[in-house]
C-alpha positions as CSV (number, residue, x, y, z in Angstrom):
1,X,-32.1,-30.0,-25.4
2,X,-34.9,-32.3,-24.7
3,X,-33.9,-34.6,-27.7
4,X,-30.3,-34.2,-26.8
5,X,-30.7,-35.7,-23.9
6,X,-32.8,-38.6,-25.1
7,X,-30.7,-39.4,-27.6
8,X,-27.8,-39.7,-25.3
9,X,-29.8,-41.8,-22.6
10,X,-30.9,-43.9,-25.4
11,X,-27.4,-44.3,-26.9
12,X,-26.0,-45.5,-23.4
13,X,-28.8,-47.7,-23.2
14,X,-27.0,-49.2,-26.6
15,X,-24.0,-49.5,-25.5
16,X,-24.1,-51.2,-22.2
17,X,-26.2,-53.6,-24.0
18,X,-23.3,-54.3,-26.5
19,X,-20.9,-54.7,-23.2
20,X,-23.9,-56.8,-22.0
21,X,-23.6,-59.2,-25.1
22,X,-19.8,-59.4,-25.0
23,X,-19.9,-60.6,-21.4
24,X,-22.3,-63.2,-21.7
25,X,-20.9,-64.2,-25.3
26,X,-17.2,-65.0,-23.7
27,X,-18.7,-66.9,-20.8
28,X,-20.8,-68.9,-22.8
29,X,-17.9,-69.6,-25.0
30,X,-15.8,-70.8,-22.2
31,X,-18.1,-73.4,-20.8
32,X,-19.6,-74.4,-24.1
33,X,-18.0,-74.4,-27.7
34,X,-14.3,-72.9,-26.0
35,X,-14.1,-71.3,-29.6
36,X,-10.8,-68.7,-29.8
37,X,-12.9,-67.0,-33.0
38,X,-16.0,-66.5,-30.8
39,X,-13.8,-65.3,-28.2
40,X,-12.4,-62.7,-30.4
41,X,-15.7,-61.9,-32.2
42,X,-17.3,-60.9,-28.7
43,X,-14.3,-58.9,-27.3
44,X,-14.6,-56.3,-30.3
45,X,-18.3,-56.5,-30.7
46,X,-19.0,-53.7,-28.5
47,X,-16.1,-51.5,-30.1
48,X,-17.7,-52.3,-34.0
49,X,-20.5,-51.0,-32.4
50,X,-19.0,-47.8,-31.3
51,X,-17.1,-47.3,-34.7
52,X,-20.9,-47.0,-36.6
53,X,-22.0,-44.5,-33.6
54,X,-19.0,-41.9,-34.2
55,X,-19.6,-42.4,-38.1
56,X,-23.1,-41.7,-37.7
57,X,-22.2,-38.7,-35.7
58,X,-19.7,-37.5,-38.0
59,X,-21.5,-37.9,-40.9
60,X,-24.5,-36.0,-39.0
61,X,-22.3,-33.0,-38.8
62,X,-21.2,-33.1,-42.5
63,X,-24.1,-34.1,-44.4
64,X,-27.2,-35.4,-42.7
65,X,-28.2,-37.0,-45.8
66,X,-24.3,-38.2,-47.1
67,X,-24.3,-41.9,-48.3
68,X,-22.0,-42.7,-45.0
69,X,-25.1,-41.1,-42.9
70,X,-26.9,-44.1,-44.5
71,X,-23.8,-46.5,-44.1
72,X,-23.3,-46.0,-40.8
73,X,-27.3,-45.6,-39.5
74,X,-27.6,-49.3,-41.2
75,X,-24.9,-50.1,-39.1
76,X,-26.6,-49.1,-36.3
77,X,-29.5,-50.6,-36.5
78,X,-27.6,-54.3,-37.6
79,X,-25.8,-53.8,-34.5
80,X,-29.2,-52.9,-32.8
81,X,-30.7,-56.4,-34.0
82,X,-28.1,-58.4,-33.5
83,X,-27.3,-57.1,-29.5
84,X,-31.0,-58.3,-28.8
85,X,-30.8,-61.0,-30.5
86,X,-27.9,-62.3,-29.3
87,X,-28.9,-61.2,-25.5
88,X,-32.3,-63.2,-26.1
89,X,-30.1,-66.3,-27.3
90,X,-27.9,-66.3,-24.6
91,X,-30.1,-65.8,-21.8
92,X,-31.6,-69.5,-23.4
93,X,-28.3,-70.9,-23.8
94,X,-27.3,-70.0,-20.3
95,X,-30.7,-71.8,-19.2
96,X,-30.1,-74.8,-21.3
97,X,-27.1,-74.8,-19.8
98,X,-27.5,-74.6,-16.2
99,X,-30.5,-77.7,-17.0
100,X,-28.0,-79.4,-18.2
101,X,-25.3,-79.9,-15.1
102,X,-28.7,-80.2,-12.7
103,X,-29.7,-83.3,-14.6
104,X,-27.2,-85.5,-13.4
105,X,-28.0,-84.4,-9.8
106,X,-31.7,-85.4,-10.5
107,X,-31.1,-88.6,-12.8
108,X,-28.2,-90.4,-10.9
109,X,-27.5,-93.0,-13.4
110,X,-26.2,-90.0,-15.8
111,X,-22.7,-89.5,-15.9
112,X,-22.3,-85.5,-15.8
113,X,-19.0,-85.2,-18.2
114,X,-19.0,-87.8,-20.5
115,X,-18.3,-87.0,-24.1
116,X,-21.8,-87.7,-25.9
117,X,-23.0,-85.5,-23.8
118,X,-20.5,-82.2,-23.9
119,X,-20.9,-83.1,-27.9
120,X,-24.6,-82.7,-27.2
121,X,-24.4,-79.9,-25.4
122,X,-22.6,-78.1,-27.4
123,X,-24.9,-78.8,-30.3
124,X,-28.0,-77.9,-28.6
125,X,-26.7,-74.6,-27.2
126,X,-26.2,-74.0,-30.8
127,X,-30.0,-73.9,-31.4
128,X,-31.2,-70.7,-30.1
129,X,-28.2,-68.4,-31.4
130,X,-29.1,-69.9,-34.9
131,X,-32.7,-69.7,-35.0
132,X,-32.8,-66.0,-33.6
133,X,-30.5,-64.8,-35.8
134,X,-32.3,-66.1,-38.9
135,X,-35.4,-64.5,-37.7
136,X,-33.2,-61.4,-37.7
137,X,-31.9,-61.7,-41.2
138,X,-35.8,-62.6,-42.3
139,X,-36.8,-59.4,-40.6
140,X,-33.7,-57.1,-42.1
141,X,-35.0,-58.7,-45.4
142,X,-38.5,-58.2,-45.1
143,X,-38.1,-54.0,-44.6
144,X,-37.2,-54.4,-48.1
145,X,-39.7,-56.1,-49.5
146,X,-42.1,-55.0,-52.7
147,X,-45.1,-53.0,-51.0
148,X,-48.5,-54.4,-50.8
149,X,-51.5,-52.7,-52.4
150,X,-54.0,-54.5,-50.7
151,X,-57.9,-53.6,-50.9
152,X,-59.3,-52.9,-47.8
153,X,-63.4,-52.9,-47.7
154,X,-65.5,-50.7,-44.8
155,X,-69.0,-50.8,-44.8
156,X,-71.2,-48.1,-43.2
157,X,-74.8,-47.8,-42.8
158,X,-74.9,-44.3,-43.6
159,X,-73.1,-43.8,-46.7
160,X,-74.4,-42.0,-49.7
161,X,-75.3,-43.9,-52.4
162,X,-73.2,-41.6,-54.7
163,X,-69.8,-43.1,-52.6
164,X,-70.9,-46.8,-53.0
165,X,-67.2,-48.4,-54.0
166,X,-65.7,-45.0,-53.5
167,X,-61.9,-45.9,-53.8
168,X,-59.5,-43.9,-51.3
169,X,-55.9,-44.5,-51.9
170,X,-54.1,-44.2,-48.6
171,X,-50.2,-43.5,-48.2
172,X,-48.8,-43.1,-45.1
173,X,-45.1,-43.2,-43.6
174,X,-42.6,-43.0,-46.8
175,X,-40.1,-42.1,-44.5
176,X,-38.0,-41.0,-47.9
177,X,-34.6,-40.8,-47.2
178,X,-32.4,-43.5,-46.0
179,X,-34.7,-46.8,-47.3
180,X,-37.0,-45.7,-49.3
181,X,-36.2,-43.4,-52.3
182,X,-37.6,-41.6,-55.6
183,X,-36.7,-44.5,-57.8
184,X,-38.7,-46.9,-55.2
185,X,-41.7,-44.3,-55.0
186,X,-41.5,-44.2,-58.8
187,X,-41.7,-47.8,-59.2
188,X,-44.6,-48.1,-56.6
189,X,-46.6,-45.5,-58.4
190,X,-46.3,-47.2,-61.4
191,X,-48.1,-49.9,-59.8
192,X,-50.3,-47.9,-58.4
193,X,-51.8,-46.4,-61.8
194,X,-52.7,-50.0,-62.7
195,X,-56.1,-49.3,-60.2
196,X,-58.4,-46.5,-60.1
197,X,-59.0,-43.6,-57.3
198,X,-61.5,-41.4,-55.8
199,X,-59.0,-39.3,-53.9
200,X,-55.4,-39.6,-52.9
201,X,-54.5,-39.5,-48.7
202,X,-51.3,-38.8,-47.3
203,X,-50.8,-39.4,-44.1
204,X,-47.5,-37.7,-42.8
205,X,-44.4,-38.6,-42.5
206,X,-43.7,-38.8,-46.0
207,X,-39.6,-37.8,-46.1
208,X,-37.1,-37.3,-43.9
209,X,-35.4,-36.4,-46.3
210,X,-36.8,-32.8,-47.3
211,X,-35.2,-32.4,-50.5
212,X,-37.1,-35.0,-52.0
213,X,-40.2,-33.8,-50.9
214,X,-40.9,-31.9,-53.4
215,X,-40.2,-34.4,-56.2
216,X,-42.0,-37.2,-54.4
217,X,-45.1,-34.6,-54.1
218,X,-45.1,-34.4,-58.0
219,X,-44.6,-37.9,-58.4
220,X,-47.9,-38.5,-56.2
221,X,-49.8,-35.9,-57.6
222,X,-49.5,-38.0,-61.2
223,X,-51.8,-40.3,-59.9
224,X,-55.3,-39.8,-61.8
225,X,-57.9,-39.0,-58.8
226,X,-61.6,-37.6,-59.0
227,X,-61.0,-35.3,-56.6
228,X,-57.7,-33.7,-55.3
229,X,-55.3,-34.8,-53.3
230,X,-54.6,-33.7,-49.3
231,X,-51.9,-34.4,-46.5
232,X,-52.1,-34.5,-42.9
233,X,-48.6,-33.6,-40.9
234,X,-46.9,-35.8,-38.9
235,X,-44.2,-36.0,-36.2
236,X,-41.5,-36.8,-38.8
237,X,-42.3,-33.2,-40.6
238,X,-41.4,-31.3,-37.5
239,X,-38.2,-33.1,-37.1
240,X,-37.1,-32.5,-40.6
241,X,-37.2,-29.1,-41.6
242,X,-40.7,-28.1,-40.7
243,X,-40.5,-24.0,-41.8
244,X,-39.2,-25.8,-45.3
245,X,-41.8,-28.7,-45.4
246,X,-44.5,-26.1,-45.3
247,X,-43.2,-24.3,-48.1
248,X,-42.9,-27.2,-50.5
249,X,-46.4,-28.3,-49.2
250,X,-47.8,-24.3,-50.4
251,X,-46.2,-24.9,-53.8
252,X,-47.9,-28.4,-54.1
253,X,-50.9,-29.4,-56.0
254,X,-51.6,-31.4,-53.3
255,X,-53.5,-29.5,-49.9
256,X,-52.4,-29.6,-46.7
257,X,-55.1,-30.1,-43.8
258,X,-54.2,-29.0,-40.5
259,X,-56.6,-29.0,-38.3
260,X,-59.4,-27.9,-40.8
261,X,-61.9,-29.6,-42.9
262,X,-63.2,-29.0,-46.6
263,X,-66.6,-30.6,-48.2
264,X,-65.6,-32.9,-51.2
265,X,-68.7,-33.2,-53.6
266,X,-69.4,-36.4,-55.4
267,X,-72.0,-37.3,-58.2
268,X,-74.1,-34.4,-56.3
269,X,-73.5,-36.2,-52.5
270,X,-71.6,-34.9,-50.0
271,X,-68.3,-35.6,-48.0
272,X,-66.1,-34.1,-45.0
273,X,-62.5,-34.6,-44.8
274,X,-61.0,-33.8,-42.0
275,X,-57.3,-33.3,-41.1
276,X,-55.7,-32.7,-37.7
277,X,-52.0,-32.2,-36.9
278,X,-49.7,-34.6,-35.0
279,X,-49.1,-33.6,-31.4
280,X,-45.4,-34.7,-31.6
281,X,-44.8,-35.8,-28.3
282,X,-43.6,-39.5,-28.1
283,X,-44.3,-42.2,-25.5
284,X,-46.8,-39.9,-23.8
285,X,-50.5,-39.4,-23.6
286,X,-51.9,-37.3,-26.9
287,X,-55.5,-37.7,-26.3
288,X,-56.1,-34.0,-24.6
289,X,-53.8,-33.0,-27.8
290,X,-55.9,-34.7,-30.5
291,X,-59.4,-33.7,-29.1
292,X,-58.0,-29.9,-29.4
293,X,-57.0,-30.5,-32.8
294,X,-60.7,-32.1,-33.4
295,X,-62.2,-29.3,-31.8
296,X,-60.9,-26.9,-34.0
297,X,-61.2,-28.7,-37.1
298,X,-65.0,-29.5,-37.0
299,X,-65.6,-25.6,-35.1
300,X,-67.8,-23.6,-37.7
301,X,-68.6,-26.5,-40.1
302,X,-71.3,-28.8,-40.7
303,X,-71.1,-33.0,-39.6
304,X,-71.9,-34.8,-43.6
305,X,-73.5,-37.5,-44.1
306,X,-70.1,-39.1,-44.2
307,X,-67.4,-37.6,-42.6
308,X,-63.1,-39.4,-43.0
309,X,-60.6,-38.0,-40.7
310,X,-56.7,-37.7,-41.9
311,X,-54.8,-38.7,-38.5
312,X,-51.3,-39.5,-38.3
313,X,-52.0,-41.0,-34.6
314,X,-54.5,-43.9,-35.1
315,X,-55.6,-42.7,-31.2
316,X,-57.9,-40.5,-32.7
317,X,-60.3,-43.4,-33.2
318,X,-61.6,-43.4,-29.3
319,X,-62.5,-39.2,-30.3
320,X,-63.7,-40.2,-33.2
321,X,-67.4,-41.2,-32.3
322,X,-67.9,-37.9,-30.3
323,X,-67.0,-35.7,-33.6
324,X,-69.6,-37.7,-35.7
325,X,-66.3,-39.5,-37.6
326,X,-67.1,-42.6,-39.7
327,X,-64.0,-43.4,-40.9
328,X,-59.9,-42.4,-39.5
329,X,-57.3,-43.1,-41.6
330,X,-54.1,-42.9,-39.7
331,X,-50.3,-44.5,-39.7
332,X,-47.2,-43.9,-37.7
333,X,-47.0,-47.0,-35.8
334,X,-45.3,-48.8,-38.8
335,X,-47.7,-52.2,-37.8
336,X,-45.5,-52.6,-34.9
337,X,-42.6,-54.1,-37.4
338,X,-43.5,-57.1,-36.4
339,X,-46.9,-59.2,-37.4
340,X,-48.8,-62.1,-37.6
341,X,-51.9,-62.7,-39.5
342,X,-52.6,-59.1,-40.3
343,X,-52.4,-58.2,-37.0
344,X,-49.1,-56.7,-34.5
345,X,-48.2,-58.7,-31.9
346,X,-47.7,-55.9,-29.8
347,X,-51.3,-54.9,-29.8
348,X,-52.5,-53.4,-27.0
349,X,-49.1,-53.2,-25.3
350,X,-48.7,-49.9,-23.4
351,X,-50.1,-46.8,-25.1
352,X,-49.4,-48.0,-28.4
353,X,-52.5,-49.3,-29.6
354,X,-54.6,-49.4,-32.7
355,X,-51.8,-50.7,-34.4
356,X,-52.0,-52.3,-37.7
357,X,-55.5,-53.0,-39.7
358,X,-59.4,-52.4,-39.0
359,X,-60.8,-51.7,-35.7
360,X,-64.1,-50.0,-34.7
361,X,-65.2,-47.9,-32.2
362,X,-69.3,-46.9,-31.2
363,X,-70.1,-46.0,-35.2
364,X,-66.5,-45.1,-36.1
365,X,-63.8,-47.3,-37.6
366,X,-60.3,-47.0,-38.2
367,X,-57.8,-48.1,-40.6
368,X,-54.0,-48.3,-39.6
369,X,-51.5,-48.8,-42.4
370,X,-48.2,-50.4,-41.8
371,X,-46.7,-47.8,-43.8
372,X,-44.6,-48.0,-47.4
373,X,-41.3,-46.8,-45.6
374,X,-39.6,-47.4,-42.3
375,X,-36.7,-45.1,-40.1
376,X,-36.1,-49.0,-38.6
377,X,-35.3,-51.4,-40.8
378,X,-37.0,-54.0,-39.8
379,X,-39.9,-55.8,-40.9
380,X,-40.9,-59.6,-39.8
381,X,-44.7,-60.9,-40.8
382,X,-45.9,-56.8,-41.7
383,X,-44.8,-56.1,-44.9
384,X,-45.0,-52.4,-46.2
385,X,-48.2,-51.5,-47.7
386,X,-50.4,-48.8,-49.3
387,X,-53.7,-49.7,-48.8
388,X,-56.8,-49.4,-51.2
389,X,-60.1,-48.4,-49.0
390,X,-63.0,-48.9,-50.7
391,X,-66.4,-47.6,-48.7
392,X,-69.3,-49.7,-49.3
393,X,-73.3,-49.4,-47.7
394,X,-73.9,-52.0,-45.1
């Protein structure tokens, strides 16, 4: 019920915005450009809108996973992009506008209708529609782009000699399903293979999907590794299926940690891996949630000399230091979709932090990937990636 009704509020949300758009589209037609195309374009641009909402809807109810569901969720999310786009650019044109009849009033040699100047108007209101919506397209584009493999070195004081350049292949947020498929995990793994791993760490959300689960588990599991393979749950596996995730996850080569650890031996030293489950809940507080989910992870085993937490929720990084973590690898936040020079540029905005990259807390440090699949489409300066961690002494 509770999702019910968020999805309605947000839908709403949508569509005034559309009605929003159109408004201020026609009136900035009529004192600017006076286009009859542009008029026409913004009278139906809410109702285009609509049409992809009751497809997505339909196709919901016939076949969650049906190439319209995919179709018409695209859709969506261009007609997303584009309504805050174009309320961004015309909330500047209206500004450049309204500058534009006070400067006669405060230069009064200017003559307030001549010609050059309605030509430049008309030009320069032209400006901030075109540049946002190439930043749109770029970012569209860029949720498509090849993933990253990038190799990402920690050091710690306290690690083993035995794990010097100990290799930890991180995946997190596949998101299979509508944008990122088999074939596209398939390719990536074959890149992949080109390196070499200690172990193998999925992060949750891997598909939304569920009937590809299994297949994409396979695929993963081809990857050569010292030591097995785990995965951590997160909020996307309770949406989709959950009872039926867990299943395919039993049959798996690959183990599923949640909230419990295991000791990993290497070259005669000593690891603890750690896994916690996701507390679900969006756009809330999860600290009480995660430290339970510590708490019961670490109860009845020993702290190692090194000790790597599986987190969906990068959060658990201010825990981290009181449950004797080194090292959280976590995802979910997708980098924020938006980036610039390896960081988000929503950092720090809200309760959404620890976004994309290394951050440290006390003796603990944290890795956030950015994810190799997205449920938005959009990606703009935070490409997808699946990060190589290699653990170093320092």
């Amino acid at each position: 019920m509770q999702r019910l009704l968020f999805f309605l509020a947000v839908t709403t949300i949508f569509i005034v915005l559309t009605f929003v758009v159109r408004f201020l589209m026609r009136q900035a037609n009529k004192k600017i450009w006076q286009k009859r195309w542009l008029d026409k374009a913004a009278f139906h641009y809410p109702y285009l809108f609509l049409l992809s909402l009751v497809l997505m809807i339909l196709s919901a109810s016939l076949a969650r996973q049906s190439l319209m569901m995919k179709v018409s969720i695209t859709l969506g999310f261009i007609f997303l992009l584009l309504s805050i786009t174009l309320l961004l650019s015309f909330l500047a044109v209206f500004a450049f506008y309204f500058g534009f009849k006070l400067w006669p009033k405060i230069n009064k040699n200017t003559r307030p209708f001549s010609s050059e100047r309605r030509r430049a108007l008309k030009v320069t209101a032209s400006v901030a529609p075109i540049l946002l919506l190439g930043t749109s397209v770029r970012g569209f584009a860029g949720a498509f782009s090849k993933v990253q493999i990038p190799v990402i070195s920690f050091h710690f004081k306290n690690l083993p000699t035995a794990f010097e350049n100990f290799r930890i292949l991180h995946l997190s947020d596949l998101h299979l399903g509508y944008y990122f498929n088999l074939k596209e995990l398939e390719n990536l793994i074959g890149e992949l293979m080109r390196q070499n791993y200690d172990l193998v760490l999925i992060t949750g959300d891997c598909a939304d999907n569920v009937n590809q689960l299994a297949d994409a588990l396979h695929l993963i599991d081809q990857i050569p590794t010292r030591l097995p393979k785990f995965f951590s749950l997160g909020n996307h596996e309770y949406f989709r299926d959950f009872p039926r995730t867990l299943r395919i996850l039993e049959k798996s080569n690959i183990q599923l940690l949640r909230n419990e650890a295991v000791t990993l031996v290497h070259n005669s030293s000593k690891m603890r891996l750690i896994g916690i489950d996701d507390p679900v809940y969006m756009g809330r507080e999860i600290t009480s949630f995660l430290a339970k989910f510590l708490r019961k992870a670490t109860n009845g085993n020993e702290v190692e000399s090194f000790n790597l937490l599986m987190s969906h929720r990068p959060q658990a990084l201010d825990l981290a230091p009181n449950f004797g973590v080194d090292l959280v690898l976590a995802g979910h936040t997708h980098g924020g979709q938006v980036g610039f020079n390896g960081r988000s540029v929503f950092e720090n905005w809200g309760l959404h932090k620890y976004l994309w990259g290394k951050y440290q807390k006390g003796n603990s440090q944290l890795y956030t990937s950015a994810g190799v699949g997205h449920w938005f489409p959009f990606r703009l300066g935070c490409p997808p990636e699946a990060p190589v961690i290699k653990l170093k002494q320092g």
